[in-house]
LUMTILUM-674729 format. One record per residue (C-alpha): x, y, z; residue in one letter. Coordinates in steps of 0.02 Angstrom, whole numbers, plus 32768, in hexadecimal, padded with zeros to 4 digits. Each point is the difference from the previous one (the first is absolute). Example, Ala and Ser with C-alpha at 12.3 -4.5 7.8 and 13.67 -1.06 7.14 Angstrom:
2
82677F1F8186A/804580AC7FDFS/
END
This chain:
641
800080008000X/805F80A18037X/8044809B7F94X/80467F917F8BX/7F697F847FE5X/7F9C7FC87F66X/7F58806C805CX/8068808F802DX/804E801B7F46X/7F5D7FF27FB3X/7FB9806B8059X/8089806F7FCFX/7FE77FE87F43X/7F2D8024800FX/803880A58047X/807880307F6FX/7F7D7FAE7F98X/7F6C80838044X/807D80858015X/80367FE07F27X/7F377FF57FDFX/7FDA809E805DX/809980697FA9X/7FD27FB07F4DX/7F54804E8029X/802E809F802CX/806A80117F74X/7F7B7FD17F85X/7F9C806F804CX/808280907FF0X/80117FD87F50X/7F55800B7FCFX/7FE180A18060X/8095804D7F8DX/7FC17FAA7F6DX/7F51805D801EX/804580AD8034X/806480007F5DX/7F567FC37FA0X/7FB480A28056X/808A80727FD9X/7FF87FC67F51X/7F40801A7FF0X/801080AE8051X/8095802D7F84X/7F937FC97F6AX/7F66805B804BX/806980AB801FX/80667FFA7F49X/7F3C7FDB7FA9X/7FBC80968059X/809F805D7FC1X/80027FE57F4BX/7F40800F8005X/801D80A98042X/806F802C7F70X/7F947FAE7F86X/7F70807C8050X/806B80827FEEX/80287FE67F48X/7F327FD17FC0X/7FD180B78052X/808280487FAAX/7FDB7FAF7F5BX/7F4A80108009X/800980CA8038X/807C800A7F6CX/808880528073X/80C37FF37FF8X/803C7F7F8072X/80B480317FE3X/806C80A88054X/809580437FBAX/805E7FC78098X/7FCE7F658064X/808F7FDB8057X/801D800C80CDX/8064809A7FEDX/7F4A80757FB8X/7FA77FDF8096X/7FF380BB7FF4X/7FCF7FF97F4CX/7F757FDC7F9AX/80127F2C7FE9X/7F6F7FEA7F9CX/7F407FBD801EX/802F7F568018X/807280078099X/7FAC8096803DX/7F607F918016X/805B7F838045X/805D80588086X/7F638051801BX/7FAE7F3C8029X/809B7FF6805DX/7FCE80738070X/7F637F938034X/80417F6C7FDFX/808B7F9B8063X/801D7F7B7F8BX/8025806D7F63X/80608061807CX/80817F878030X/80127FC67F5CX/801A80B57FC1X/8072800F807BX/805E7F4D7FDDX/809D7FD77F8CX/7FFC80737F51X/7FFE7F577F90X/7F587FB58065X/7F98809B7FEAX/7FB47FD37F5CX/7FE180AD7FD8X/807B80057F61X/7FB5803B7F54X/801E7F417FBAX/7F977FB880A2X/7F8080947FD5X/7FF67FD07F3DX/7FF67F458033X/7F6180158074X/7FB880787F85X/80127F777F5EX/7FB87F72807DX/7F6480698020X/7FE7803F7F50X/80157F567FC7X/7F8F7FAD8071X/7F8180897FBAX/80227FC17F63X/7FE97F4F801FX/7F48802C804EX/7FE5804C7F47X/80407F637FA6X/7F917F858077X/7F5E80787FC8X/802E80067F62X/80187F457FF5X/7F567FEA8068X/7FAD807A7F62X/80417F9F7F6BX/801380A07FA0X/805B80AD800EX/801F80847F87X/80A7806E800CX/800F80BD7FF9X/809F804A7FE0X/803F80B27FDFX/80B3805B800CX/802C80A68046X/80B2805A8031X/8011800E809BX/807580988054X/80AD7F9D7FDFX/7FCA80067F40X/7FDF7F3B8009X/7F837FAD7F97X/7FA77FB78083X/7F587F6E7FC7X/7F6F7FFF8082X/7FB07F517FF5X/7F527FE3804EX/7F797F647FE7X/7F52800C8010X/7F8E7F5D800AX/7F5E7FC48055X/7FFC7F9C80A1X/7F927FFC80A8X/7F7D805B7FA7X/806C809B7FFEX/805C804C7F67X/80D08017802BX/807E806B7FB5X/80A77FDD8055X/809D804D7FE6X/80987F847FFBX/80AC806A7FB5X/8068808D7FD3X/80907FD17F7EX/8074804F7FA5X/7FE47FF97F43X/80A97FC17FAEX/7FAE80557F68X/7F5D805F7F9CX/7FEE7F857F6DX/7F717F6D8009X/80897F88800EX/8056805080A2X/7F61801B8052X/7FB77F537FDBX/80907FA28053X/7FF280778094X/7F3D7FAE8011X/80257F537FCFX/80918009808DX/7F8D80538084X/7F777F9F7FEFX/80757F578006X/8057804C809DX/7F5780268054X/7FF07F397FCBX/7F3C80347FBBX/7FD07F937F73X/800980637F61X/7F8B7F9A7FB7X/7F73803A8066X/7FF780B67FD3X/7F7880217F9CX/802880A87FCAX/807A80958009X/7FD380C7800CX/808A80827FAEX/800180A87FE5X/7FE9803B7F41X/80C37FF57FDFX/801F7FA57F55X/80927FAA805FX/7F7D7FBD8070X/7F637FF37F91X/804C7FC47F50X/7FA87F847FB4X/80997FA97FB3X/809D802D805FX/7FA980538095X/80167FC080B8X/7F467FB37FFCX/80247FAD7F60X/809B7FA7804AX/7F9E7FE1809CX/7F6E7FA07F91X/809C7F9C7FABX/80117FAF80A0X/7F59800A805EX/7F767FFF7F50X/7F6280338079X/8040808B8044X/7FAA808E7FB1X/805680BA7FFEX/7F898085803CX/8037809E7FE8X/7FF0806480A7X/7F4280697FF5X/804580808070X/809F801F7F96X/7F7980077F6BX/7F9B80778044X/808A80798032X/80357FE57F3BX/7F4980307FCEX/800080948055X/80BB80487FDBX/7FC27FDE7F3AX/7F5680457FFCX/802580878067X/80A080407F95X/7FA27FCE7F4DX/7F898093803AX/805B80927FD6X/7F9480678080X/80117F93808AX/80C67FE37FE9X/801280CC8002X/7F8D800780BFX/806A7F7B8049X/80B780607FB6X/7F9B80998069X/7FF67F8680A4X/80AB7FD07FE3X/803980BA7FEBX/7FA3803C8097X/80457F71807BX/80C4802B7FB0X/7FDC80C48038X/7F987FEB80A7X/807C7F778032X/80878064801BX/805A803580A4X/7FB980AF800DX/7F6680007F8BX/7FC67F5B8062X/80098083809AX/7F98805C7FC1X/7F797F847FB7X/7FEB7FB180BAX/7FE380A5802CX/7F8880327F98X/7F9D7F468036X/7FFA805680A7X/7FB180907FC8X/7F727F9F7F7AX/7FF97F508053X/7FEC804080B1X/7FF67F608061X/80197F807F66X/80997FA98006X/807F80377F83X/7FFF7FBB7F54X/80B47FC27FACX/7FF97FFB7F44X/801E7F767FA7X/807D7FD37F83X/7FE57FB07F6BX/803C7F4C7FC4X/7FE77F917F74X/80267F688060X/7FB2804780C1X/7F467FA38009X/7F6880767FE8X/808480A88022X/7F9580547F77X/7F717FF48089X/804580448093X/806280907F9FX/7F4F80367FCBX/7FBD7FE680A8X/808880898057X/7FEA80617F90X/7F408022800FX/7FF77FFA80A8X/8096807D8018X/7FD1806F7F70X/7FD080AD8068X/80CB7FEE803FX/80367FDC7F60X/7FB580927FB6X/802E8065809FX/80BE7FC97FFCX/800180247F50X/7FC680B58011X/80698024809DX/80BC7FB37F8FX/7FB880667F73X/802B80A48052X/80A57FB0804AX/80A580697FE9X/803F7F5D7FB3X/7FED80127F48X/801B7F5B7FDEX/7F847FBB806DX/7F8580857FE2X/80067FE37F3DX/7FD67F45802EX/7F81802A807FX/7F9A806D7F61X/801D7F917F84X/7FAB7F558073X/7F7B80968020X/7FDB80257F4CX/7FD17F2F7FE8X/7F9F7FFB809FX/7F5F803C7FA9X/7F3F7FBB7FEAX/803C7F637F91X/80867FD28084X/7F7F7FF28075X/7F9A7FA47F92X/80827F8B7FE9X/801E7FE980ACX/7F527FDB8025X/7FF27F757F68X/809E7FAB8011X/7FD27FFC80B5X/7F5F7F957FF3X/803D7FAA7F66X/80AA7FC18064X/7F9D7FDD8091X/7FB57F677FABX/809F7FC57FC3X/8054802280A4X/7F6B7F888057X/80217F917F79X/80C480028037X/7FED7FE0809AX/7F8E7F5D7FFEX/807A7FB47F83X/807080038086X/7FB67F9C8072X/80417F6B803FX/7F6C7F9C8008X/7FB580377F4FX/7FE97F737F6BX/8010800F7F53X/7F3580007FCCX/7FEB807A8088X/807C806D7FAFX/7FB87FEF7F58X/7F5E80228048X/805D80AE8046X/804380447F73X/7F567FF17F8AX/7F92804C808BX/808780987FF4X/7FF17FF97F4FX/7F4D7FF37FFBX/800D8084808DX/805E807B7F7AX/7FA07FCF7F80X/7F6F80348043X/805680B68020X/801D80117F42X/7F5E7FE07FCEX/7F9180718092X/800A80B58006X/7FCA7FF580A7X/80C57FC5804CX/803C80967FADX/7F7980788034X/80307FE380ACX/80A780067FE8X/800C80AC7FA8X/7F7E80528094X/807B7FB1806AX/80A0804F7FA8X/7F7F80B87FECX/7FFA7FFB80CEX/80B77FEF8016X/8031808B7F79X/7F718068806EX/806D7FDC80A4X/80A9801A7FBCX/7FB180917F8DX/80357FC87F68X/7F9E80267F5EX/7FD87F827F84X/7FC280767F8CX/804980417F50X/80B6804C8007X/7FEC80B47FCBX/806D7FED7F7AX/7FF67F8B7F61X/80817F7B7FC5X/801B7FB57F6CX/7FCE7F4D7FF5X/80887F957FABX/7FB87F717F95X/805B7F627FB9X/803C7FFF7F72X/7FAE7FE57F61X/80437F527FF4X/7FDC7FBE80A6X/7F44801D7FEEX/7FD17F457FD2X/80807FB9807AX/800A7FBE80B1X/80698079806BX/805C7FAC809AX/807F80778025X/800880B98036X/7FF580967F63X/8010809D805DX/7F54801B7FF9X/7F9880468081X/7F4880258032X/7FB2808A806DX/7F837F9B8044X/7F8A80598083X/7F4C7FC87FD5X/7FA57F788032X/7FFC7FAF7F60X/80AC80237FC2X/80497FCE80BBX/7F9C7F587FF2X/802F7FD87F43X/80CA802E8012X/80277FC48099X/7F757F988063X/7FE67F827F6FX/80BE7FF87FCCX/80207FB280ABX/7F6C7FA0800FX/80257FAA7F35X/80C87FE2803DX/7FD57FB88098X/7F747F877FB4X/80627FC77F6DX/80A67FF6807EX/7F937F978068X/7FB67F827F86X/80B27FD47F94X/80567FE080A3X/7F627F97804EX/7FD07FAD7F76X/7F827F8A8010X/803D7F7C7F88X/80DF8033803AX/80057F50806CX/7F4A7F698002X/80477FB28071X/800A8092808AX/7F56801E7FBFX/7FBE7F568033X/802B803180B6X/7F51806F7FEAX/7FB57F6A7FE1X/80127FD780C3X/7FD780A58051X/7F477FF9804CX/7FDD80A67FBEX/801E7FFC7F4EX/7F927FE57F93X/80637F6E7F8DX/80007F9780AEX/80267F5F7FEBX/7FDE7FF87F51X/805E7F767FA1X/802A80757F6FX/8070806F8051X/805F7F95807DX/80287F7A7F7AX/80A380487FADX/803F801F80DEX/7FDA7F498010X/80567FB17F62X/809E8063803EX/7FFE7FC780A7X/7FE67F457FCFX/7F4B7FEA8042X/7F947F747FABX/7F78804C7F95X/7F8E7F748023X/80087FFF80BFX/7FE680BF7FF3X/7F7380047FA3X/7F957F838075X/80488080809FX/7FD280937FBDX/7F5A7FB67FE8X/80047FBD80B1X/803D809A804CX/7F6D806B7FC9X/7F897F8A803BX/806F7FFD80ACX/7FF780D3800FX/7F437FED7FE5X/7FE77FA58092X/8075805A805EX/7FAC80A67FDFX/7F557FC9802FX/804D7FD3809FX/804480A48019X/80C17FE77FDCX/803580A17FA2X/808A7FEE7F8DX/804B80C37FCEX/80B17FDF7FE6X/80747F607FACX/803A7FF180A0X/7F687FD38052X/7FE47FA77F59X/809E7FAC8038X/7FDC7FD280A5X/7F397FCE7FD5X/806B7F747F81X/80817FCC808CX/7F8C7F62804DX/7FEE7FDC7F4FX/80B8801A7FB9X/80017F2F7FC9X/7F5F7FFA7FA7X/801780A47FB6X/80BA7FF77FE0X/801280627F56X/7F8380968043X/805C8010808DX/80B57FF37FABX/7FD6808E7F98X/7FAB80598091X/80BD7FF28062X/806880317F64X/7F79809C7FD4X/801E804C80C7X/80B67FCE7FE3X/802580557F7DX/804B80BD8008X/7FAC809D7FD1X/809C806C8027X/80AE80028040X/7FC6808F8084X/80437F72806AX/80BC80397FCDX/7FDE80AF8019X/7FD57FFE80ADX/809E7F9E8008X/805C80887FB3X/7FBA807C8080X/804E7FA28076X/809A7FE67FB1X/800180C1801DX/7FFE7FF480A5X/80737F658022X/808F80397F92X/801C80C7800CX/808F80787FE7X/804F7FB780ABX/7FE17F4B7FDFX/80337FF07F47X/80987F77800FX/7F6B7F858055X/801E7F5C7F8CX/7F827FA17F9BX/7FE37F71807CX/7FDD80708095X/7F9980857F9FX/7F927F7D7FC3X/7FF07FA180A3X/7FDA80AE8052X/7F81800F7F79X/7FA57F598034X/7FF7801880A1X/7FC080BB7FFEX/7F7F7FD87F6CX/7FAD7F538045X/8002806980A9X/7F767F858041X/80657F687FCCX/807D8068804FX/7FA8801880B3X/7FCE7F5A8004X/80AF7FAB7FF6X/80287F6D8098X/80AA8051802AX/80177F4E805CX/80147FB77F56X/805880777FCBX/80847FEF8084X/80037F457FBBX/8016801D7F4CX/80938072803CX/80587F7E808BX/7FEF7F807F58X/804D80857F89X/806B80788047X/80977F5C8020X/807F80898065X/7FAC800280A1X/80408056809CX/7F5E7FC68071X/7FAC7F83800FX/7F507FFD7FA9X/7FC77F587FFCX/
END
């Protein structure tokens, strides 16, 4: 037995036996308490560097979708007391209210993730995710059609705006998707700079149905234009040349092919030139004071051939400031300023009874065109309903040129203004001589200015030489540049439009639905079916007014009625005009200005995306965002992920 005996050493080795169990467990124990705090550190990391870059990423979507600079002239630690630009300015201003942007603000210079690369990298993830929500609707439609125009922007680069329209949840889209540089102007240049967008943007080419241009031969040639080289790869996609571009053309040509009319708006032109000047404009705003009272003060307008419905609003300013027009005419005539006063006499001389005349005409006449301009310019606007437009504005004019009674009004309305501005329409004093054409030109058509001239202050002679000269320029400008027979198959889109009165009639959609592939057969027996389908929908009440509606009324139906409701898809697909690429160009403006003209192609257009699609914009998960960028951006200094 004893110290030494078989019970005693056992006893011994249970003891180290517990005492090796109970250290084993504490260490495992240790171990997994480190293994968890590091698993929390970790998470907390992750958590802090997320809410960091989505910070940034904040920062950068208001600052692309207020269409504000983002850089400072100097950004570096030493210009604390300078100006470092919006984007770190916003972000130290966060800082101030937020403690984990401010320790990583305050952290090592290479973690900060505040360098213009990291900046242009969250800005291309964003735009492109907007992008990718385009593609998937586009893909969910079927169909798109593509509007593209080009403008210079203020680093004299040819810079393409590229925007899609197509028809999905019930709701007609126009999205903007680029900016690019132009390599060159020719239909070859600007075809691969499409072709290459479109396959970037990874959107089937072969879905677009049609593409909108300007008037530009390079865009709208039949053989060698851009559309033509377009339909060489993608047959169905008709060209439609833009209706607001060819209502601006209407109006610069009928307005100039009326001798009359072209001398009123060189007077407009010639009084915003003199009254815009430093110290005559002075004097006009004065002069407002004194005539307006409590109106607010008018600006005149200049004139443009290629500035939408300018021809309107130039009139506009012009009557409604006329009593300070006059009134800062009279005062500069007396001026010690030769010069000016000479001017100031001579805009005095032309500001007589006919002038106002004019003014009053061109301003009603214009006023329907200008209505006209704007509705072609809305997003949600389809082709029939366009066509429908432009005849009731025809009809509209028409109607002018045949009743006495439009012009009747309009001259007691012109009589009332002379009476407040006293200013006689009567006979001048003195006689002229009338110049006539010459002997040979009596039996021909005369389309360009001879020198000749009318004193023209009667009723009759007002109305014949310058009322009906508009009215016939405008009318014929109208009907050669909206022909009814220039494209059947746009023509067919009428066909679909609840109010117009070829609806659904087989006749007139047939040449749209042998272009776009549709059995002739099968849409025969639904057009048969359909009518019979709106009948007993009306009797129940259902009121179809628009082809959207006529749209959505077909949706349950879309499989039993899949060549009505094809054609229904391409019709509110296709584009009326590329006003789509001119509000892009406005803000083009705004994005890249005198200060901001070295901005490159890649992060002008994604700047463009994201302030455009502003509600794709808003809506962006910045969580996913902060993926995409962990994923993309491979030289990480924290941990994302």
């Amino acid at each position: 037995m004893g110290k030494d005996g078989k019970l005693a050493k056992h006893e011994r080795l249970h003891k180290a036996a517990l005492e090796a169990w109970s250290e084993f467990k504490q260490r495992a124990k240790s171990q997994a308490n480190i293994g968890n705090l590091l698993n929390e550190a970790h998470i907390r990391l992750v958590r802090e560097n997320r809410h960091y870059v989505k910070a940034i990423a904040k920062v950068l979507r208001m600052t692309a979708t207020q269409k504000i600079a983002q850089r400072g002239n100097r950004e570096g630690q030493s210009s604390m007391i300078m100006n470092r630009g919006n984007f770190l300015a916003t972000l130290n201003l966060i800082s101030e209210y937020d403690t984990i942007v401010a320790s990583k603000l305050s952290g090592p210079r290479n973690a900060k993730y505040t360098h213009p690369v990291i900046q242009n990298e969250l800005l291309h993830i964003m735009a492109d995710t907007v992008r990718d929500a385009i593609r998937e609707d586009i893909e969910a439609a079927g169909y798109f059609s593509l509007q593209v125009d080009e403008t210079k922007d203020i680093s004299k680069k040819e810079i393409v705006s590229f925007v899609v329209r197509y028809f999905h949840n019930s709701e007609i889209h126009e999205e903007f998707l680029h900016f690019k540089e132009a390599a060159g102007l020719d239909a070859g240049s600007l075809f691969r700079v499409i072709h290459k967008t479109l396959n970037d943007s990874r959107i089937d080419i072969q879905k677009c149905v049609g593409q909108c241009y300007d008037g530009a031969s390079v865009m709208s040639g039949a053989n060698a234009g851009v559309q033509a080289k377009f339909r060489e790869v993608v047959p169905q996609a008709i060209y439609t040349h833009c209706f607001a571009h060819r209502l601006n053309l209407t109006l610069v040509d009928s307005l100039k092919s009326a001798n009359l009319c072209s001398e009123f708006f060189a007077i407009l032109q010639k009084l915003y030139v003199f009254l815009s000047g430093s110290f005559t404009h002075q004097v006009f705003l004065q002069a407002q004071k004194e005539y307006l009272k409590d109106k607010r003060p008018v600006e005149l307008k200049r004139l443009s051939d290629t500035r939408w419905a300018c021809q309107h609003t130039a009139c506009v300013a012009v009557s409604e400031a006329l009593p300070a027009v006059i009134a800062t005419l009279e005062e500069l005539a007396e001026e010690s300023n030769k010069d000016r006063a000479v001017e100031a006499r001579g805009l005095l001389a032309v500001i007589n009874g006919s002038f106002v005349v004019g003014l009053v005409v061109l301003r009603a006449v214009l006023k329907k065109t200008k209505t006209l301009s704007d509705q072609l310019q809305a997003r949600d606007l389809d082709l029939a309903e366009a066509v429908c437009l432009v005849d009731t504005v025809i009809e509209d004019l028409d109607e002018c040129r045949s009743s006495d009674e439009a012009w009747n009004t309009l001259f007691e309305e012109a009589e009332v203004k002379c009476a407040e501005n006293d200013i006689a329409l009567e006979k001048p004093s003195r006689p002229t001589r009338k110049r006539s054409l010459p002997a040979r030109l009596d039996e021909a058509v005369v389309m360009a200015p001879t020198g000749r001239r009318d004193q023209m202050t009667t009723l009759e002679e007002l109305k014949v030489n310058f009322f009906y000269p508009i009215l016939d320029a405008l009318l014929a400008e109208l009907r050669s540049r909206f022909a009814k027979d220039t494209c059947q198959i746009i023509r067919g889109t009428s066909a679909l439009s609840p109010k117009n009165k070829v609806f659904l009639q087989e006749e007139v959609l047939r040449e749209m639905a042998n272009h776009y592939g549709c059995v002739e057969e099968d849409l025969k027996c639904e057009l048969h079916q359909t009518k019979k389908l709106l009948e007993r929908k009306r009797a129940a009440g259902v009121r179809v007014e628009s082809m959207v509606d006529f749209a959505n009324l077909m949706l349950p139906y879309r499989d039993a009625f899949f060549e009505i409701y094809k054609l229904i898809c391409i019709s509110l697909t296709l584009s009326v005009s590329s006003a789509g690429c001119e509000r892009s160009f406005s803000c083009l403006k705004l994005q890249k200005n005198y200060l901001r003209s070295t901005s490159g192609e890649d992060r002008t257009s994604d700047h463009g995306v994201l302030a455009i699609n502003y509600g794709r914009t808003a809506s962006l998960d910045l969580d996913e965002i902060v993926d995409k960028f962990a994923h993309s951006y491979g030289n990480r200094r924290i941990t994302l992920i």
